[in-house]
C-alpha positions as CSV (number, residue, x, y, z in Angstrom):
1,X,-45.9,-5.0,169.9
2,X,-47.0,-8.6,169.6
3,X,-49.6,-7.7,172.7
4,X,-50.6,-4.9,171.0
5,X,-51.5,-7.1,167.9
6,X,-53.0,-9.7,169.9
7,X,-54.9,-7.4,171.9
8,X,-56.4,-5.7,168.2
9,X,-57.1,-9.2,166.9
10,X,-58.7,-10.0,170.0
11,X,-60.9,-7.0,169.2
12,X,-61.6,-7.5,165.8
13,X,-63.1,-10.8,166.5
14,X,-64.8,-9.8,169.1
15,X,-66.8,-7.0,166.7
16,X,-67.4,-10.1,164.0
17,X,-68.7,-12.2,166.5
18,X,-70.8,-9.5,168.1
19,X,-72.2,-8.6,164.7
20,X,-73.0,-12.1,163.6
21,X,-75.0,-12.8,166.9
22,X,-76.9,-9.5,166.2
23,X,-77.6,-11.1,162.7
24,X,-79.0,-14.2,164.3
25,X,-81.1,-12.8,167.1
26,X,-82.9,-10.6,164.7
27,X,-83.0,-13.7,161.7
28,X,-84.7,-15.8,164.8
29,X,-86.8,-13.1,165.6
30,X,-88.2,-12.7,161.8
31,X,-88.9,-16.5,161.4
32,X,-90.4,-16.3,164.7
33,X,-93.0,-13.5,163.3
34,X,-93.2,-15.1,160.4
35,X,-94.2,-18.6,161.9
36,X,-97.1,-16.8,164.1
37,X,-98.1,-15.2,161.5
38,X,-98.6,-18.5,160.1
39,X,-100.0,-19.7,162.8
40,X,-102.7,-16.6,163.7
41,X,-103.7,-17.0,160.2
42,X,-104.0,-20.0,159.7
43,X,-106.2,-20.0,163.0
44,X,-108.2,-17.4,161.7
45,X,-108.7,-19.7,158.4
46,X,-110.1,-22.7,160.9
47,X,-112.2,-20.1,162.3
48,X,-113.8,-19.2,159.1
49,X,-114.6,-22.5,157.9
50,X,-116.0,-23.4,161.1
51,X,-118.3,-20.7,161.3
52,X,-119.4,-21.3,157.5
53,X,-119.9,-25.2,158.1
54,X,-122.2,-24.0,161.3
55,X,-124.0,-21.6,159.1
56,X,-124.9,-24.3,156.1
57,X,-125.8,-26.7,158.9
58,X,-128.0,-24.2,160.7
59,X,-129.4,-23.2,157.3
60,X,-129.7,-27.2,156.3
61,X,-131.7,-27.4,159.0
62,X,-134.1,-25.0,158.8
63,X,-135.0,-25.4,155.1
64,X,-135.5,-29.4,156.7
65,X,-137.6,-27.6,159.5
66,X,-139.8,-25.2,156.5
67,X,-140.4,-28.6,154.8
68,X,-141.4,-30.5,157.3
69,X,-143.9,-27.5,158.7
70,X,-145.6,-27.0,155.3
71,X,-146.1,-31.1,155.1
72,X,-147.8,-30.5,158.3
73,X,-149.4,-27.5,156.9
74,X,-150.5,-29.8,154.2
75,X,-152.0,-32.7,155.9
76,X,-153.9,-30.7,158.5
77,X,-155.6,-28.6,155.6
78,X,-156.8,-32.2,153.8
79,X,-160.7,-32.0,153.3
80,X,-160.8,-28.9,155.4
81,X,-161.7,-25.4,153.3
82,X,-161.7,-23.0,156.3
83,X,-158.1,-24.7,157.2
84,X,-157.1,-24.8,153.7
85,X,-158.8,-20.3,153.3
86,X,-156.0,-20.2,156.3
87,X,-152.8,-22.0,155.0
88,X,-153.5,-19.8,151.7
89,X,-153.4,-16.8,154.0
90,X,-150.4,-18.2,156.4
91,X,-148.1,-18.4,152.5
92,X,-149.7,-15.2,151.6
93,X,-148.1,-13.7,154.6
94,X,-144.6,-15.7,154.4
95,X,-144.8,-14.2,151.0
96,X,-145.4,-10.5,151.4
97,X,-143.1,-10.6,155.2
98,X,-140.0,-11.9,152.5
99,X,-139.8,-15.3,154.5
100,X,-140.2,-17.3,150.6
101,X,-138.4,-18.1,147.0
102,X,-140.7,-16.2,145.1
103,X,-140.8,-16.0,141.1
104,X,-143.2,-14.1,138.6
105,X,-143.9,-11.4,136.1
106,X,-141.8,-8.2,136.7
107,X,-138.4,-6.3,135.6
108,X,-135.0,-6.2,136.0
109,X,-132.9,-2.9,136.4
110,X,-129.4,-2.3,136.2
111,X,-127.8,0.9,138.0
112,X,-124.0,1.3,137.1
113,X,-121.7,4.2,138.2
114,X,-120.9,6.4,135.4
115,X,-118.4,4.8,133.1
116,X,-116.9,7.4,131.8
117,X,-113.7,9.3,132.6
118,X,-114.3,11.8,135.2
119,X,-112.5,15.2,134.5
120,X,-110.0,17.2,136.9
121,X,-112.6,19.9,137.8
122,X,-115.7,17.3,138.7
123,X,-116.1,16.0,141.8
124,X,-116.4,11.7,141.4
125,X,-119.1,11.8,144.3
126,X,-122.0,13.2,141.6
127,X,-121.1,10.0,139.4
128,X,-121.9,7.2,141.8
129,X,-124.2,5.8,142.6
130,X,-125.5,6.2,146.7
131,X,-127.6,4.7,149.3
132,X,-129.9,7.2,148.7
133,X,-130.1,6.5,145.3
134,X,-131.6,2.9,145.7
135,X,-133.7,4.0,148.6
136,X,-135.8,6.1,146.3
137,X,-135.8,3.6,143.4
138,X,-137.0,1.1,145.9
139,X,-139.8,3.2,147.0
140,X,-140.8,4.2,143.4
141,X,-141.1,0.2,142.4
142,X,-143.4,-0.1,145.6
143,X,-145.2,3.1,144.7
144,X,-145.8,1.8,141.4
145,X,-147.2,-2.0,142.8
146,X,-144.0,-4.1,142.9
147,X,-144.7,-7.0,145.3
148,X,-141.5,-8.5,145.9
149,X,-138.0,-6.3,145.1
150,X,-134.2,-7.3,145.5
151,X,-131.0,-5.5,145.3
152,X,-128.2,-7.8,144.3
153,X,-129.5,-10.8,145.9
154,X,-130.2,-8.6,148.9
155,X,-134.6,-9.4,149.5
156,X,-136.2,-6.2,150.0
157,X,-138.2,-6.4,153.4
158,X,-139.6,-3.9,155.9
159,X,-137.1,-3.8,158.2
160,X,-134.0,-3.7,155.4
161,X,-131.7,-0.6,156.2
162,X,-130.0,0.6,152.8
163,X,-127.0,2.6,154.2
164,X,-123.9,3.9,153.5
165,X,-120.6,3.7,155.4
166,X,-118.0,5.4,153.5
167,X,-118.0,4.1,150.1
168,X,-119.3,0.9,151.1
169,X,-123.6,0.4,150.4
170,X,-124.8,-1.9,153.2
171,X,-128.1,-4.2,152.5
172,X,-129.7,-6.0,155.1
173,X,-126.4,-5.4,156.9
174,X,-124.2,-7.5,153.8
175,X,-121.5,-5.3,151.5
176,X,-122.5,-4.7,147.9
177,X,-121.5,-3.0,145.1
178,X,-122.4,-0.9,141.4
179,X,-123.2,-2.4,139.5
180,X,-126.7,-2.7,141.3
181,X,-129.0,-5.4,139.9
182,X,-132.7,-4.4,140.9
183,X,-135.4,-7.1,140.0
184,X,-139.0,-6.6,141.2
185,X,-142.0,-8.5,140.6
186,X,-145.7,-7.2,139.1
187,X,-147.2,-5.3,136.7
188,X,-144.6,-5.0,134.2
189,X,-146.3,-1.9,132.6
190,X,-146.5,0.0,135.9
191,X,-142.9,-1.3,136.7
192,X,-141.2,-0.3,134.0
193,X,-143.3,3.4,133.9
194,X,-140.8,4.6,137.0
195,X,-138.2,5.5,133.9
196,X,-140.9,8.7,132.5
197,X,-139.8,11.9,131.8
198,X,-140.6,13.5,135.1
199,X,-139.2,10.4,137.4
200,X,-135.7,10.3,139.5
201,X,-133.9,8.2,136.6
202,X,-134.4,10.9,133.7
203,X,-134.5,14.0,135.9
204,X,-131.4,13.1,138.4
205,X,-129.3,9.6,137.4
206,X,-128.8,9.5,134.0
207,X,-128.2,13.4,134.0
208,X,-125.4,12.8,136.3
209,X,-123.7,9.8,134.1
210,X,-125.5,7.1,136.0
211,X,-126.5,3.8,133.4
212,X,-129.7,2.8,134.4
213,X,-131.3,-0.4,132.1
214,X,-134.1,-2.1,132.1
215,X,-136.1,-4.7,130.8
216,X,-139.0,-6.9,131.3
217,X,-138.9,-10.4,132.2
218,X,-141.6,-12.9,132.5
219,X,-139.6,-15.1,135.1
220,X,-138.0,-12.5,137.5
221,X,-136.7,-14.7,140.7
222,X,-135.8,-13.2,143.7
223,X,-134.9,-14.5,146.7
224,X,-136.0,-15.0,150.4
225,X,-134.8,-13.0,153.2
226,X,-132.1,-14.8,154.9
227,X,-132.0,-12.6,158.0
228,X,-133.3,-12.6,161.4
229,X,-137.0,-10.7,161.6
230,X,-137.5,-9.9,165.2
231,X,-139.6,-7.8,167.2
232,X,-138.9,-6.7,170.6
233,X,-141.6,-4.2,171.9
234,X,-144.5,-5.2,169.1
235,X,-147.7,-6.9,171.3
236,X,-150.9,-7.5,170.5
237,X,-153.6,-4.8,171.5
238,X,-155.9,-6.3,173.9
């Protein structure tokens, strides 16, 4: 009898003891995901804030490197009016390839989404506002003389790609979102004649809920092109 109780004592400790290391293994094995998950993010952070210091740097120096060329620009031009016709050209150009802060005469358009509640029957996707959307906007601004446009900070230039990948709008490859700030320099009259009767805004965004405003500024700032413009298979013709 007393073996018998020994023997189920014996046991029951056994299953306590069994239990509790279970209970440890897996308690080590949680603080050890928890601690690399500490550690992988906070190596991830380091990564960040590396590649951001290398980018301001970078950038640092190549607003230096602008400077210093257009001082060049500057003292070589002295006296000179055939070299002075060309540096006018050379900003000219900067200017219309996006390369320059540019400010001036223009507008400023916001697009929204349609704020109001969509019912059970209607389909969201005709209430937002798409790529497609501010493609043609873009090209109605240039069509009626805008010299400079930007889409939320985004600068306009010929190689920009305004896509869509799911519900995301992509502009020169950077994430943005409604509501979509459009400011364009030039004639404000001609400008601001792309919201007529006939036009996209009245015939297709505001039917569909879309807010378009806009007004005229005299001091309409938009931005450079921060980007890479490169050409691989453009030469010269001989």
């Amino acid at each position: 009898m007393n073996k018998n109780r020994i023997a189920l004592t014996l046991g029951i400790v056994c299953v306590i003891l069994t239990i509790a290391i279970c209970v440890q293994v897996n308690t080590i094995k949680n603080a050890n995901s928890t601690v690399s998950k500490t550690f992988a993010e906070d190596e991830l952070r380091d990564e960040v804030l590396k590649w951001k210091e290398k980018y301001e740097r970078i950038s640092n120096e190549l607003d230096e490197a602008e400077k210093g060329l257009a001082k060049i620009r500057e003292e070589s031009t002295k006296d000179d009016s055939n070299s002075t016709s060309k540096e006018e050209q050379i900003t000219l150009n900067n200017n219309l390839l996006g390369m320059t802060n540019l400010e001036g005469p223009g507008i400023e358009m916001i697009v929204e989404d349609d704020p109001n509640e969509i019912g059970p029957l209607d389909d969201i996707y005709n209430h937002v506002v798409h790529d497609a959307d501010l493609r043609v906007l873009v090209n109605e601004l240039k069509n009626a003389g805008a010299e400079a446009i930007s889409i939320n900070g985004q600068r306009i230039v010929n190689t920009t790609a305004i896509t869509c990948i799911g519900n995301v709008i992509k502009i020169n490859d950077e994430r943005i979102t409604s509501p979509f700030t459009i400011k364009a320099i030039g004639f404000q009259e001609s400008l601001v004649g792309i919201d007529w009767r006939a036009g996209y805004i009245q015939q297709c965004l505001r039917p569909a809920g879309i807010v378009v405003n806009i007004k005229k500024s005299n001091k309409v700032e938009i931005p450079k092109y921060t980007g890479v413009i490169s050409a691989q298979y453009m030469n010269l013709s001989k």
